[in-house]
C-alpha distance (Angstrom), angle and dihedral (degrees) to the residues before:
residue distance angle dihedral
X1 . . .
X2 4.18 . .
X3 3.69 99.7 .
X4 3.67 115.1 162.9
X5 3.71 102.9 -143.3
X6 3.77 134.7 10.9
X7 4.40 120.9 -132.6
X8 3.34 124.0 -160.4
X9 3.81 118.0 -151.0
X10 3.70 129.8 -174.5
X11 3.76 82.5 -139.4
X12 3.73 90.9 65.4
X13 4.04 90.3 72.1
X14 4.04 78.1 66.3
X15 3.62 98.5 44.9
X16 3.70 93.6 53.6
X17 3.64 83.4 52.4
X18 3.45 97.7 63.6
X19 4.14 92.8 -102.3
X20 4.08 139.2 118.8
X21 3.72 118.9 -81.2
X22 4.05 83.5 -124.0
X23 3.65 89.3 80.4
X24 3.39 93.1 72.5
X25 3.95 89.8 68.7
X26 3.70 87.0 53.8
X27 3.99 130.0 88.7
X28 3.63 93.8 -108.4
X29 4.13 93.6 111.4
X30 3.78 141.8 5.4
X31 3.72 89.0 -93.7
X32 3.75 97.3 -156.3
X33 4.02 99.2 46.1
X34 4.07 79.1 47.2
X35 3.73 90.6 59.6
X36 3.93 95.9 35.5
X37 4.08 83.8 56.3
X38 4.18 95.6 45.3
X39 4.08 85.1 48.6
X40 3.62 89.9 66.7
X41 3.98 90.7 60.0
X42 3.72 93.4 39.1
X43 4.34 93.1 46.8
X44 3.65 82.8 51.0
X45 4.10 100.0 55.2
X46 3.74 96.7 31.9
X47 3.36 131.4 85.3
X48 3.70 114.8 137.3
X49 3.66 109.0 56.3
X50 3.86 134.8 38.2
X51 3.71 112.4 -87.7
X52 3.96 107.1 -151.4
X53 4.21 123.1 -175.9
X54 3.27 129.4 -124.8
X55 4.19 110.8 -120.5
X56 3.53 126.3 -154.5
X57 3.63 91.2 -152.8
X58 4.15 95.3 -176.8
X59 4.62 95.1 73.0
X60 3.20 101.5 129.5
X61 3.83 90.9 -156.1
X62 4.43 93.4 62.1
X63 3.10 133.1 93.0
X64 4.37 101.4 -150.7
X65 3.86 93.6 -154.6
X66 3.76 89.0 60.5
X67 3.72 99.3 32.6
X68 3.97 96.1 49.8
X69 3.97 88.9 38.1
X70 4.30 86.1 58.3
X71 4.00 86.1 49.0
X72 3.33 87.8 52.1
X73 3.82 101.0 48.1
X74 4.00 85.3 40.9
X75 4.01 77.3 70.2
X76 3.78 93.9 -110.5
X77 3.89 110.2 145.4
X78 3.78 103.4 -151.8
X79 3.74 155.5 1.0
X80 3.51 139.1 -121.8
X81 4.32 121.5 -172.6
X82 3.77 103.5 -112.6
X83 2.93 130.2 170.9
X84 3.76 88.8 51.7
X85 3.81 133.2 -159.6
X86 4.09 85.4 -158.0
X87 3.95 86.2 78.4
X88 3.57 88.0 69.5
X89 3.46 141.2 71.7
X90 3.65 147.9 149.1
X91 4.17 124.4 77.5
X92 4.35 89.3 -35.2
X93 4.01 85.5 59.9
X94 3.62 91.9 57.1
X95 3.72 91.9 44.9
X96 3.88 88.3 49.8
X97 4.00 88.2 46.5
X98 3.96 87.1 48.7
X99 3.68 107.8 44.0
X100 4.29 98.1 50.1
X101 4.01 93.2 -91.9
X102 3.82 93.2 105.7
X103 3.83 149.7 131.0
X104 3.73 88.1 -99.7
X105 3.49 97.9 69.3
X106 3.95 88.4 53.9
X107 4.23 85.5 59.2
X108 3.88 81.3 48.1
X109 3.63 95.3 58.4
X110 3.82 99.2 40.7
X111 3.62 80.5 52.5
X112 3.74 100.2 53.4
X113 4.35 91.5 40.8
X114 3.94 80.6 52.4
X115 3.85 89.4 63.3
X116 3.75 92.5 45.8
X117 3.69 92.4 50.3
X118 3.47 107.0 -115.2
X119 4.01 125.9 135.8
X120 3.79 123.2 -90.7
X121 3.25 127.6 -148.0
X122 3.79 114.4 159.6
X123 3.34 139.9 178.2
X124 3.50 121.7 -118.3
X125 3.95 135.3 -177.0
X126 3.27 104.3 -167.0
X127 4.17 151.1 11.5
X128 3.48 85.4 -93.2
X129 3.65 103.6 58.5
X130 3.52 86.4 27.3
X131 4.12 98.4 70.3
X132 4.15 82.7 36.4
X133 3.47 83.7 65.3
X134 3.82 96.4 54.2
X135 3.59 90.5 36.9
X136 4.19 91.8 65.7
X137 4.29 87.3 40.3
X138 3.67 108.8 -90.3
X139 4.20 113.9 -170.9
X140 4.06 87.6 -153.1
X141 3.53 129.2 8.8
X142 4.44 111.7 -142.0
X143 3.72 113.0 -142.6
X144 4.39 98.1 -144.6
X145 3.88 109.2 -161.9
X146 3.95 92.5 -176.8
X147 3.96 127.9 -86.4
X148 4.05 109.5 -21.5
X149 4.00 119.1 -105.1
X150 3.69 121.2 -132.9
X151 3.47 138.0 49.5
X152 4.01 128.7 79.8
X153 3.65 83.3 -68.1
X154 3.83 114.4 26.5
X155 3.61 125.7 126.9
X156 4.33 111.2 -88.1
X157 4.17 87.8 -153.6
X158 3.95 124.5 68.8
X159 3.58 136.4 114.6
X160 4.20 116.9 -79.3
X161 3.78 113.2 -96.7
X162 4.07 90.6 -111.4
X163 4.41 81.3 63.3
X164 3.40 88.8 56.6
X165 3.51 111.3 40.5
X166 3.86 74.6 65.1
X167 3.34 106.6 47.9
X168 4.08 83.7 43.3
X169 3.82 92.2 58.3
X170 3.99 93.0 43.9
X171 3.90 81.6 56.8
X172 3.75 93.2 46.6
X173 4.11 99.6 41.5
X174 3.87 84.8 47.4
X175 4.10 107.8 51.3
X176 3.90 84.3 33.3
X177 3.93 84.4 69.6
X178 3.88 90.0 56.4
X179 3.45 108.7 44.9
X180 4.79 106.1 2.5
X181 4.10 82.4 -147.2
X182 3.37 109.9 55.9
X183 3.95 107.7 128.6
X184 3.95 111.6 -134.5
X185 3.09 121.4 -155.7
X186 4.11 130.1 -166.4
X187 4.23 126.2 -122.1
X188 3.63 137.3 168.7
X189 3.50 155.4 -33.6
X190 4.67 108.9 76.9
X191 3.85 83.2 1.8
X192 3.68 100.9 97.8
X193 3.40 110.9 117.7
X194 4.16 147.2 43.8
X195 3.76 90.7 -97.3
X196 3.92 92.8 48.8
X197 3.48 97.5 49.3
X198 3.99 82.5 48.6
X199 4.20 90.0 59.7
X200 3.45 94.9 48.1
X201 3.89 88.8 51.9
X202 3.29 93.6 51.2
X203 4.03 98.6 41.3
X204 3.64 91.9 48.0
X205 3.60 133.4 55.2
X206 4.29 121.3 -149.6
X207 3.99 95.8 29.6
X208 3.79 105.0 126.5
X209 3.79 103.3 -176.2
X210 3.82 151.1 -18.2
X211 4.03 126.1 -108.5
């Protein structure tokens, strides 16, 4: 189908079963021994591009220097922080952000799997997180727009593709001041089709692909 790299999320165990993507985020599985299992499937059947694992970089019960160093002796080339605490707000984010369970320690592991050489590629909410990102040596920086529409089982609420074209280029214009080539990359929310991803190419300028 030509894509460039290969994720694995815990949350596509639920996909495959016919659920949301948002139960990934949820306390349904041990979403890192869920990805470590999936990898051994995906290792098998792919050859051609880099496979990199999605890290939920808030379990209180890892260590990230030894869980990123097994993905990378498992021969997967990267890392990308999902589950994510950015996809949620409200009064439970700030309890996340004030009880050790926060965004930070996502920038923390994309820092640490940037010392061991592996590809980042992490999602980011806003300009914020976004130049955090760069700051601790992120390959590729993942513009997230919210939970995708569409689909027998996408999301009904996000913000309209004109929002984040916007919000998009903010990201861009911003991380391009700290490092000028810093891939971005598009995610989310009213993208969720060819033709989307096609707007927000032409409405933006410096996006260089969709994941």
């Amino acid at each position: 189908g030509g894509a460039d790299l290969l994720v694995i999320y815990n949350s596509g165990k639920f996909r495959m079963a016919g659920q949301g993507s948002l139960c990934g985020l949820l306390s349904f599985c041990d979403a890192n021994a869920v990805m470590l299992e999936m990898s051994k499937e995906v290792l098998a059947a792919v050859k051609s591009v880099p496979v990199l694992a999605g890290v939920n970089a808030t379990d209180p019960f890892k260590n990230m220097a030894t869980l990123l160093s097994k993905i990378k002796r498992k021969g997967m080339k990267g890392v990308q922080n999902f589950p994510t605490v950015g996809l949620i707000d409200g009064n439970f984010r700030k309890n996340l952000e004030e009880t050790n369970l926060s965004y930070a320690k996502e920038i923390e592991m994309i820092g640490i799997a940037n010392s061991l050489d592996l590809i980042t590629t992490p999602y980011v909410f806003d300009v914020e997180q976004a130049v955090r990102m760069c700051q601790v040596g992120a390959d590729i920086i993942v513009a997230h727009m919210g939970l995708t529409t569409s689909g027998t089982i996408g999301a009904q609420t996000s913000v309209s593709l004109p929002e984040c074209a916007q919000r998009i280029q903010e990201i861009v214009d911003k991380v391009r001041e700290v490092r000028p080539d810093i891939i971005v990359l598009c995610h989310g929310g009213s993208i969720a089709n060819p033709e989307d991803v096609d707007y927000i190419f032409k409405n933006t300028r410096g996006v260089s692909g969709f994941l």
